[in-house]
Backbone bond lengths (Angstrom), bond angles and torsions (degrees), N, CA, C in turn:
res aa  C-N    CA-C-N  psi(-1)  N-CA   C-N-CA  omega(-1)  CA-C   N-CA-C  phi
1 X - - - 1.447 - - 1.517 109.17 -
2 X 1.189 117.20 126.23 1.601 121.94 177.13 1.189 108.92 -84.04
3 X 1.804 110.81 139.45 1.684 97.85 -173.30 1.801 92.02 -118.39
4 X 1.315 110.55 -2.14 1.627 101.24 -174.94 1.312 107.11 -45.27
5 X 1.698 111.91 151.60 1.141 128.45 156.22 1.775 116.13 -122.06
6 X 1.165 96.30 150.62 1.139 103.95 -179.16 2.018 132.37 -126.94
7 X 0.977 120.52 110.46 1.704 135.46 -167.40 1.806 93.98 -31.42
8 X 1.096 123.80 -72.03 1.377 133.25 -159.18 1.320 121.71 -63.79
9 X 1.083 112.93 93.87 2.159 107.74 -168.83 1.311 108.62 -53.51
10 X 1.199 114.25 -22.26 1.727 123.49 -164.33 1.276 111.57 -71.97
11 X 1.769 97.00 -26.51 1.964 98.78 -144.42 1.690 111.04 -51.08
12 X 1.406 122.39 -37.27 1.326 111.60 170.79 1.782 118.58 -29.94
13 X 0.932 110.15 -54.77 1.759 126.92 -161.59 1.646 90.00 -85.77
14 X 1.093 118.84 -15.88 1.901 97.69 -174.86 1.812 95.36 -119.52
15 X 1.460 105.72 4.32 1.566 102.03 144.24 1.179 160.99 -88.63
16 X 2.079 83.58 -12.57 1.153 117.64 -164.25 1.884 103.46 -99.09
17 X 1.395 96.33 -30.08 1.618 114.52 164.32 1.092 130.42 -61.76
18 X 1.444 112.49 -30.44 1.417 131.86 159.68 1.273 111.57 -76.20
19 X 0.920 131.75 -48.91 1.408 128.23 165.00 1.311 140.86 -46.34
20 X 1.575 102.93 -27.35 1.304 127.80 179.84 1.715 111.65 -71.09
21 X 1.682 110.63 -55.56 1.024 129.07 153.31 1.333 133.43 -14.82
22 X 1.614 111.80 -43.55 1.815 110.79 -174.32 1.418 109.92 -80.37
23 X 1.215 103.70 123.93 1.552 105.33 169.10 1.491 124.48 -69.73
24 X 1.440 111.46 -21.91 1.458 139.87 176.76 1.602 103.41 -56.89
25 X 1.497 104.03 -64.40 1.640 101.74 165.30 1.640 133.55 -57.42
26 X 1.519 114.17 -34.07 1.124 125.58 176.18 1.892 99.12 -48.44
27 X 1.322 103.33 -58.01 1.727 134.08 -150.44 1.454 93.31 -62.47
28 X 1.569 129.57 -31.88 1.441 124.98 -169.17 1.450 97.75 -119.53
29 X 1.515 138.83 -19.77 1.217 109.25 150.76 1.651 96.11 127.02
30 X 1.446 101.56 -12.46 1.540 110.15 174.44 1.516 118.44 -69.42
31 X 1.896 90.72 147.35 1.516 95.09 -167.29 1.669 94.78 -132.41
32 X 1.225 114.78 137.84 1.503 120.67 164.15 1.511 111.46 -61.98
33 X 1.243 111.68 123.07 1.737 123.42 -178.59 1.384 99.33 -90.10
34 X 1.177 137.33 -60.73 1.407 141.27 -158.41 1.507 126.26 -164.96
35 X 1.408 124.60 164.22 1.515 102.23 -154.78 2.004 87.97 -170.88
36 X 1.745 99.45 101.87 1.110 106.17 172.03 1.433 102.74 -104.25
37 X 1.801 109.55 -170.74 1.272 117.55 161.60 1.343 112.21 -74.55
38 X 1.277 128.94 126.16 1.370 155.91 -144.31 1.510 116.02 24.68
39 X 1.035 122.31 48.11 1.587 128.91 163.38 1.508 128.20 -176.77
40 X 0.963 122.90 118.55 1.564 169.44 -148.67 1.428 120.45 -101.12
41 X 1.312 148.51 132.82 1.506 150.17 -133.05 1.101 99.94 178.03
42 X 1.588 124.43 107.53 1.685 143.02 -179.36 1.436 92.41 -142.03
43 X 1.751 102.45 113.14 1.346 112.19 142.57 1.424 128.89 -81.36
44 X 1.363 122.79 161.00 1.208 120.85 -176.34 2.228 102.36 -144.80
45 X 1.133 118.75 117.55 1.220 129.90 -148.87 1.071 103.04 -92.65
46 X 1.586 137.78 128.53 1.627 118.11 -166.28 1.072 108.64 -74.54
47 X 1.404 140.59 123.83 1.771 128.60 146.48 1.893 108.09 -107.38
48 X 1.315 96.81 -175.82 1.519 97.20 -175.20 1.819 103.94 -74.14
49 X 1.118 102.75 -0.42 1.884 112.03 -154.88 1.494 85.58 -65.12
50 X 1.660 118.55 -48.46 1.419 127.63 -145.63 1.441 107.93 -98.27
51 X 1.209 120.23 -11.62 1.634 131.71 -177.50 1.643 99.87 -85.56
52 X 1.979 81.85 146.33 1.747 85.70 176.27 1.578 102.22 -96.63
53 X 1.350 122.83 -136.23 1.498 129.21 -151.54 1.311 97.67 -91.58
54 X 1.426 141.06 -23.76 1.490 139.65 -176.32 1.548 97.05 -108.56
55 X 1.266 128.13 27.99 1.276 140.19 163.71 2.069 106.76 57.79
56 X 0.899 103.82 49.58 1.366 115.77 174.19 1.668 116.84 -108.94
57 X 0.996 125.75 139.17 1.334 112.05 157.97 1.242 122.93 -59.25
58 X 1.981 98.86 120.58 1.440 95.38 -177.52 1.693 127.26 -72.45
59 X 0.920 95.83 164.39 1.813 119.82 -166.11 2.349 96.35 -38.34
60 X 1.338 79.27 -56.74 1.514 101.53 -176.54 1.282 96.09 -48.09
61 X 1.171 145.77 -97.99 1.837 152.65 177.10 1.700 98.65 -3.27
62 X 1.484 102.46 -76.70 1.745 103.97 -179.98 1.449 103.75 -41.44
63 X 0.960 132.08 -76.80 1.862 136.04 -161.33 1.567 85.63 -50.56
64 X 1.606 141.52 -76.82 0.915 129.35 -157.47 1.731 104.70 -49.33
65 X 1.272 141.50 -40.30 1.171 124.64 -174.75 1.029 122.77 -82.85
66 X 1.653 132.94 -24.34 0.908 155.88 132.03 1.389 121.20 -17.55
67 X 1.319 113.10 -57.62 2.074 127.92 178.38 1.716 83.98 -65.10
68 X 1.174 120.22 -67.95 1.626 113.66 -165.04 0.973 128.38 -53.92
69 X 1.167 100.63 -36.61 1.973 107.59 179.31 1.612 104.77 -75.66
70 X 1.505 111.75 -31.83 1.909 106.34 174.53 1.466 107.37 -51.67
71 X 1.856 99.95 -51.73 1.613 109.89 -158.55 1.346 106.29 -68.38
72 X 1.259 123.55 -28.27 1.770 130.57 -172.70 2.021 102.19 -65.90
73 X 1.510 89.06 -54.83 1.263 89.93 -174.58 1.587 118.92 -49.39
74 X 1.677 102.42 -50.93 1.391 100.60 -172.22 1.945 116.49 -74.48
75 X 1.404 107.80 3.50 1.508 107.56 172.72 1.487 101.51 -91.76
76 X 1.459 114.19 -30.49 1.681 92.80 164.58 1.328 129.58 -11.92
77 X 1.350 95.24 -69.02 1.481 115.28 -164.55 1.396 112.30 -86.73
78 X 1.363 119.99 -5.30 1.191 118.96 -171.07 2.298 106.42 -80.36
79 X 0.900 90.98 161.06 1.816 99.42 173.94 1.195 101.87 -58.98
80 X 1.441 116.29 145.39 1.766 140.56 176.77 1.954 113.43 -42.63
81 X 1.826 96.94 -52.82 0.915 101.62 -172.58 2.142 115.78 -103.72
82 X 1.756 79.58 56.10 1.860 87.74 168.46 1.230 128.84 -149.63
83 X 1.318 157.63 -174.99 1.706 157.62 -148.70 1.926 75.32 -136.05
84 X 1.754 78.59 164.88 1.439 101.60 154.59 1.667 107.32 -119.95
85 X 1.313 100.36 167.37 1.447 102.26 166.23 1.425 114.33 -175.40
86 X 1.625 104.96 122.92 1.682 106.99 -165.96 1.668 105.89 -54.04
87 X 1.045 107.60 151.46 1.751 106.48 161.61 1.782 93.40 -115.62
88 X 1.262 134.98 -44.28 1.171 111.72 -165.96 1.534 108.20 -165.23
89 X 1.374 111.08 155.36 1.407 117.40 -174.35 1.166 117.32 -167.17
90 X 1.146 120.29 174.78 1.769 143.76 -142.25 1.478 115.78 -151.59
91 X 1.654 131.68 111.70 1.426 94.34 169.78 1.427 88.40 -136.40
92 X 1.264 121.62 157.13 1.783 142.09 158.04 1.293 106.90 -68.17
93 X 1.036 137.14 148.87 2.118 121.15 152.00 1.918 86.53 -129.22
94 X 1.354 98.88 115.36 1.514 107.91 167.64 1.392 133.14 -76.78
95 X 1.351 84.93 -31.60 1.741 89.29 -172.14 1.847 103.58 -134.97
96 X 1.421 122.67 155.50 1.405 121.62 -178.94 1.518 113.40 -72.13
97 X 1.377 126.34 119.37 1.652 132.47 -148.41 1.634 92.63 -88.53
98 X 1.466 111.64 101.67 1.005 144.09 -178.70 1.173 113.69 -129.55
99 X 1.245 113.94 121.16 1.709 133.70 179.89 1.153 128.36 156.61
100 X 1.462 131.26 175.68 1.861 136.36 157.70 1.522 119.57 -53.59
101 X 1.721 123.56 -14.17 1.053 133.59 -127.87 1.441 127.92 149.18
102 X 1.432 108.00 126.95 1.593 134.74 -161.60 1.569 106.84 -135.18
103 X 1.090 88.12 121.89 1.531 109.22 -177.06 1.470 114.05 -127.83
104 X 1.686 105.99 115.69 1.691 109.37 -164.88 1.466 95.81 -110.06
105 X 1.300 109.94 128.61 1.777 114.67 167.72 1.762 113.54 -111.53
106 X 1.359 93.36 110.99 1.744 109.87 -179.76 2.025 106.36 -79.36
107 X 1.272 117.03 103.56 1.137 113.61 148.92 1.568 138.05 -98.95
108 X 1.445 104.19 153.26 1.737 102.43 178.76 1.432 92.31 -89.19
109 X 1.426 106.59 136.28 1.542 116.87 165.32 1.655 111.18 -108.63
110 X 1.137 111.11 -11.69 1.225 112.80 176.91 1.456 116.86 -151.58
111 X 1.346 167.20 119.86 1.363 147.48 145.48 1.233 120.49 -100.16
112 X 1.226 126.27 143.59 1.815 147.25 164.32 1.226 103.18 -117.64
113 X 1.234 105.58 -179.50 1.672 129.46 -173.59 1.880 98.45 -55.77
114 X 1.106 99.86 -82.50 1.398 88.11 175.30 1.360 137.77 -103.28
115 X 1.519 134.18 -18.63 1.318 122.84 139.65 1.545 128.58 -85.82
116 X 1.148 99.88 -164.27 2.118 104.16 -149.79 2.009 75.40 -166.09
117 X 1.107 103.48 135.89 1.313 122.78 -175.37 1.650 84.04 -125.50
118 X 1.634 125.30 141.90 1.337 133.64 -160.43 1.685 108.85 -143.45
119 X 1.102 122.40 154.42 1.368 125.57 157.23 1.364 116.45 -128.77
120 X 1.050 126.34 145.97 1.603 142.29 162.81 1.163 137.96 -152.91
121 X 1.571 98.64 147.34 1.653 116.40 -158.24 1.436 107.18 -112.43
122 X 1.017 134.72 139.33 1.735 128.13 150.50 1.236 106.82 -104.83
123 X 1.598 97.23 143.96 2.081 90.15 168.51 1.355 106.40 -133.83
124 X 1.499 121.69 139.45 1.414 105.46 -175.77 1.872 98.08 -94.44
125 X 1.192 104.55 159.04 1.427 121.51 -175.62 1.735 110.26 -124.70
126 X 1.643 112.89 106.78 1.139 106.61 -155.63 1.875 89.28 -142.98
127 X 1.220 107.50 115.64 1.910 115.85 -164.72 1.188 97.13 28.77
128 X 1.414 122.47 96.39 1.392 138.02 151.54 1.768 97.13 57.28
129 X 1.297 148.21 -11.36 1.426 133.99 162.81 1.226 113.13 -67.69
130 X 1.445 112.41 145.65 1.590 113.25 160.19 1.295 125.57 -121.14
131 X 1.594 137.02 121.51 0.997 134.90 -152.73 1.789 113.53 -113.81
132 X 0.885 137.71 97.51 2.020 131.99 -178.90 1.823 85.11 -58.65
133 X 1.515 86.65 111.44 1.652 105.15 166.39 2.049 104.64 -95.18
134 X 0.852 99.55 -43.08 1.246 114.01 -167.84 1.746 130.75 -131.68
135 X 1.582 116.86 134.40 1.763 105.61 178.98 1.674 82.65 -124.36
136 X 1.602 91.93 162.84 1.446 114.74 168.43 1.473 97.22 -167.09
137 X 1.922 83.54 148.71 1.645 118.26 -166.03 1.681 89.31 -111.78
138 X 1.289 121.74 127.19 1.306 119.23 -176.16 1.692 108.31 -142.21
139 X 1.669 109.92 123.56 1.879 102.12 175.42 1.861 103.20 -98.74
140 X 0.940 104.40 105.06 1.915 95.52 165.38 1.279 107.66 -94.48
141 X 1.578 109.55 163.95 1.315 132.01 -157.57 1.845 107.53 -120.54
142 X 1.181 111.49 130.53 1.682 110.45 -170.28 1.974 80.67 -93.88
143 X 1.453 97.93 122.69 1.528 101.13 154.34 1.505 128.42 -99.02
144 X 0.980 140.93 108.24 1.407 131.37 -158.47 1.568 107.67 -88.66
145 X 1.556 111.23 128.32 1.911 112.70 -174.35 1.573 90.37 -66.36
């Protein structure tokens, strides 16, 4: 159960605006699923675009959805009038990202004024199985305009 709260009534809609924005997401096909206070839900749909040479989703795709869904989460919580921006991260990939579909969940494990300590999961979803392909440890940064 998530207990974050978050200052900004809006933040759904100015996450979702931000979201709209990346061309990076447009380019791989990812879509924001859902968007609480401190946690975040980006699918990513398999095509051949995103697979490397043994037809897997490459490593790169996971981390990219993975980094977003940390950074989304931790702007939840962040103030109305600020950016996010990763400073640093970590990911495992456990298993070979195989499936119809990848679904990364960004949690805040921690927030302060200006960093947000994060976790993230990908899972691939392949005929009703779900598999943890991937974890990531992620700190984002509240930039204030």
């Amino acid at each position: 159960m998530n207990r974050a709260r978050t200052g900004d009534p809006d933040f759904e809609s100015r996450i979702r605006s931000s979201f709209d924005r990346q061309g990076a997401m447009k380019t791989i096909g990812a879509r924001l699923l859902s968007v609480a206070p401190g946690e975040v839900r980006i699918e990513l749909p398999w095509s051949e675009a995103v697979t490397q040479q043994h037809g897997f989703v490459h490593a790169g795709m996971l981390s990219t959805i993975a980094d977003n869904a940390c950074g989304y989460a931790a702007y939840t919580l962040m103030p109305a009038n600020s950016e996010v921006l990763g400073v640093e991260n970590k990911i495992n990939f456990l298993a070979p990202a195989r499936g119809e579909r990848f679904v990364s969940i960004g949690r805040v494990v921690k927030a302060g004024r200006t960093l947000a300590v994060c976790s993230g999961e990908v899972w691939a979803h392949d005929s009703g199985r779900e598999t943890l392909v991937a974890v990531m440890q992620a700190t984002m940064m509240a930039l204030v305009k």
